[in-house]
N, C-alpha and C positions, 0 to 999 in steps of 0.2 A: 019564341022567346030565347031559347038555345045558340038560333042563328045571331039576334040582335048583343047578344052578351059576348059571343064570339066576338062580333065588329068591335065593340068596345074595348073589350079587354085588348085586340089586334091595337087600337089607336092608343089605350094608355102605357103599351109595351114599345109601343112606338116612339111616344113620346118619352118613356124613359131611357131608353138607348141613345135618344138625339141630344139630348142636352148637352151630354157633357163633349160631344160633338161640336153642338153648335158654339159651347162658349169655347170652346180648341181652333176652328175655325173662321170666329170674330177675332180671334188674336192674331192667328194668319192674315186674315184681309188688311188688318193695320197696319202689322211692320213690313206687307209687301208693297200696300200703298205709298209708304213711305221709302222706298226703295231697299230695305232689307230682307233678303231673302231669307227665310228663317224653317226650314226642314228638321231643327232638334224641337220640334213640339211633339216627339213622338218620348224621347226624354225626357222633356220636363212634364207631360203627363207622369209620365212611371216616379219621377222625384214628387211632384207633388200628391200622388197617391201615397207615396210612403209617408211624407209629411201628414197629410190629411190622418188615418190610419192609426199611424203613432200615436199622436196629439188627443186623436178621438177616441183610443183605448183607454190611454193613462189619467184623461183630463174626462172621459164620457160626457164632453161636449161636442158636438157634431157642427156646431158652427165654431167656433176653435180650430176644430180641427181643419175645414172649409178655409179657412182663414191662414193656420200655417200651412195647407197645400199649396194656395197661391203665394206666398211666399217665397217658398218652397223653389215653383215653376219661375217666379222672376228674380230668383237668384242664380238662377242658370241662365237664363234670360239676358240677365246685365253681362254673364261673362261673355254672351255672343253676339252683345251689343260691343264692349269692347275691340272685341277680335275684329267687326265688321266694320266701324266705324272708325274708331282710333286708331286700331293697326293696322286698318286697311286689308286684314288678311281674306283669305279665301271661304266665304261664305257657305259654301256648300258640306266643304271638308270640315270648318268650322260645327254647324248641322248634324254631321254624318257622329262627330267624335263624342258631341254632349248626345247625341239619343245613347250610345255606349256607356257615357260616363253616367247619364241619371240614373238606367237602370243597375248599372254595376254598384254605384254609391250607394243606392234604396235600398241592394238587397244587403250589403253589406251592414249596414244599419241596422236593418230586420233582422239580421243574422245574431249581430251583438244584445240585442236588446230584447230578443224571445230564445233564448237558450241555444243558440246555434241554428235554430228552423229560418226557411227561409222567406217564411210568412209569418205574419202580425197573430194575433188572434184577434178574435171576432166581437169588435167593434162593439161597445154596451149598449148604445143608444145612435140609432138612425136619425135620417132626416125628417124632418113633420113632413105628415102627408097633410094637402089643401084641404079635404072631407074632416080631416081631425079637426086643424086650426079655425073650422064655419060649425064644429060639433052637433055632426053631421053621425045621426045613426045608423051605417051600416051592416050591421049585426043581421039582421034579417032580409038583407036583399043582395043578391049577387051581384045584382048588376051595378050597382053601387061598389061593392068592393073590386069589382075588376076597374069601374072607373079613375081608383084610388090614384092619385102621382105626385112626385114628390113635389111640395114649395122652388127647387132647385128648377123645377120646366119651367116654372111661371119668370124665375129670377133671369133663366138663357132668354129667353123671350122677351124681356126688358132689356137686358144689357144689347142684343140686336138692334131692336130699335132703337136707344140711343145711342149706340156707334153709328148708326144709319144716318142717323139727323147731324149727327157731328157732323160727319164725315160730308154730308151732300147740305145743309144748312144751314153753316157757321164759318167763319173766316176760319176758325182755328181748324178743319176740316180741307178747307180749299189751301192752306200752307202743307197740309198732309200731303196731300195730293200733288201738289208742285212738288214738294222734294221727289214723288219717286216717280214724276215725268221727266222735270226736269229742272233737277237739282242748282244748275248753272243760275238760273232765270231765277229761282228762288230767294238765291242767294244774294243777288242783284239787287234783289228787293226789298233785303233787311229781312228777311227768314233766315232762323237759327239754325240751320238745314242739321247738323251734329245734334244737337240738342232733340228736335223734333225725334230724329230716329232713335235715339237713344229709348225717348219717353215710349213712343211705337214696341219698340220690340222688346222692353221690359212688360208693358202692358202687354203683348203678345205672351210674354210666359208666365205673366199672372193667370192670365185666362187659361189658359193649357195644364196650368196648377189646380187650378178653378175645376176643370175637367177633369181630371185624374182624381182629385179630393172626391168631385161628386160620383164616378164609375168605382172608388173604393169606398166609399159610405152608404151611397145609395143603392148601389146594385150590389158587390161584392161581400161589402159587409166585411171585407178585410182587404190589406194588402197583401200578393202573389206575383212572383216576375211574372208571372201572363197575368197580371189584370189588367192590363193595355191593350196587349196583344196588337200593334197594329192600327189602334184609334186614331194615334195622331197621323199617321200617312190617312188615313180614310177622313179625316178633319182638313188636310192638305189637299186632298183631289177634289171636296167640296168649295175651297176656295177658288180653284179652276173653273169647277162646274160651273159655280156661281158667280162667273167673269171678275172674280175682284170684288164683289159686291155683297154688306154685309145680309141683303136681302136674300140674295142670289143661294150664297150659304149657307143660310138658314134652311131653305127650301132643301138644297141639296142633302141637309147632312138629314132632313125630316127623312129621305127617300131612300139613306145608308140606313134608318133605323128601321125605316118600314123591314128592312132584306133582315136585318135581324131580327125584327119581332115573326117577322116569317118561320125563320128557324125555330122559336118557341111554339108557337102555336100549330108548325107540321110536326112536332117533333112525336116519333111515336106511329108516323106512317108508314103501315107497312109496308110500300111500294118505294120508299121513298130513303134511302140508306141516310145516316146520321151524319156520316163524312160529306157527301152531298150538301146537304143543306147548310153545316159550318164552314165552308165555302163560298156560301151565296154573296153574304156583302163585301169578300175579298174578289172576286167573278166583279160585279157591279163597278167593282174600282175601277177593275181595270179595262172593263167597257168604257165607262165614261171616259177615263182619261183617252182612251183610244178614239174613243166618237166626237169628244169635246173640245180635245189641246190645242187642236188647231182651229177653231173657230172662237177661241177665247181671244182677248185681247190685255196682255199682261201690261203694269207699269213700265213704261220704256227705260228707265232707271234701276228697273228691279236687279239686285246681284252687284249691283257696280260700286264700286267706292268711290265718294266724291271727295276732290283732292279742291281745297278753296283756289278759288279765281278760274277756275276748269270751266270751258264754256257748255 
């Protein structure tokens, strides 16, 4: 019984590490589909953590707060839509400046509005867990309460699949996909190529808001410069992993959470040093990226700016 409660608890620790993963990750497969390369999802997680956080202390609504995290993430979002699209500027360095600016903005916010600390306080009311919402008595069974997870895994899991069916079963999917092959040809065709991207990588840092809102409500329980730590690069090498493909990443980012729920459930091994194991899913990255970058196969438009009438 020990062993079977083990596995459980491994998969629903599993499942709560990946969500906010995978909805960081379904944002990335969008606006790269679309030809914009978009590397600040490491930022507008940390901006939309702070938003989430805020919103969720002061209002002790947890969907609120959910709500202005995304926000949050595709207001950053639209400025690097801007920069990529409008001004044609440099995508990456574009990226590189807002992961700086989210988290420098968040804490500065946090800083103002908890007495100079550079964390929030701790969040009144979390997210429903699925066992609560089916009023489901757990009280006398473990294995029931390790199964516990939050409504937020079930929501990453919807929003997957229907980016999936856009994306591969709907006209409006197939014009995605043309801008960030090939933009020229799109545009040929009466595709709004500016427009499409725009909408992409806004939605790209709604989700990444999405994400940072659910790792500061549901796991943290507050906002902290490390409550990121790193998710959105580990949400960016799952869309590698997962060739561009919102399936693909989803899988991927289940296999980043596994390496962390690992860390919880060895933690405490004696053999086994604690520096160790908080390395595991930053190690995993950067395997993958090294085993996978070249057998991927990226948007051939990805990173470029399209200038109209350009073939």
């Amino acid at each position: 019984m020990e062993f079977l409660n083990t596995i459980v608890l491994t998969i629903s620790i599993t499942l709560m590490y990946s969500s906010p993963l995978i909805f960081t990750a379904i944002g990335g497969v969008l606006t790269q589909r679309s030809g914009v390369d978009n590397i600040g999802l490491e930022g507008m997680m940390a901006f939309g953590a702070c938003g989430a956080a805020i919103v969720g202390f002061f209002a002790a609504d947890p969907w609120l707060g959910l709500l202005t995290g995304a926000v949050f993430g595709g207001f950053l979002a639209l400025i690097h839509a801007f920069i990529a699209v409008t001004a044609k500027g440099n995508q990456i360095i574009s990226g590189i400046a807002l992961n700086l600016v989210g988290l420098g903005v968040a804490t500065f916010i946090t800083r103002r509005l908890f007495n100079g600390a550079a964390q929030s306080n701790t969040v009144p009311k979390g997210i429903p867990k699925v066992l609560e919402l089916l009023g489901v008595d757990k009280s006398n069974s473990r294995l029931l309460q390790s199964a516990e997870i939050d409504l937020t895994v079930i929501l990453a899991f919807v929003i997957a699949l229907v980016v999936w069916f856009v994306l591969y079963k709907t006209k409006t999917g197939l014009r995605v996909r043309a801008c960030g092959e090939h933009p020229g040809a799109a545009d040929t065709l009466g595709v709004n190529v500016t427009l499409i991207r725009y909408v992409c990588t806004t939605l790209s840092g709604v989700l990444a808001g999405l994400g940072g809102g659910v790792t500061a409500l549901a796991i943290a329980g507050r906002f902290t410069p490390s409550v990121i730590s790193g998710q959105g690069f580990i949400a960016l090498a799952a869309v590698i992993f997962g060739n561009w493909r919102p399936i693909g990443a989803t899988l991927a980012c289940l296999l980043f959470g596994f390496a962390q729920a690992l860390t919880v459930i060895l933690a405490g091994t004696p053999w086994l040093p604690t520096q160790i194991l908080a390395m595991l899913p930053y190690v995993l990255t950067l395997l993958v990226l090294m085993v996978f970058v070249d057998r991927s196969t990226p948007p051939k438009a990805i990173g470029q700016p399209y200038f109209k009438g350009q073939e």
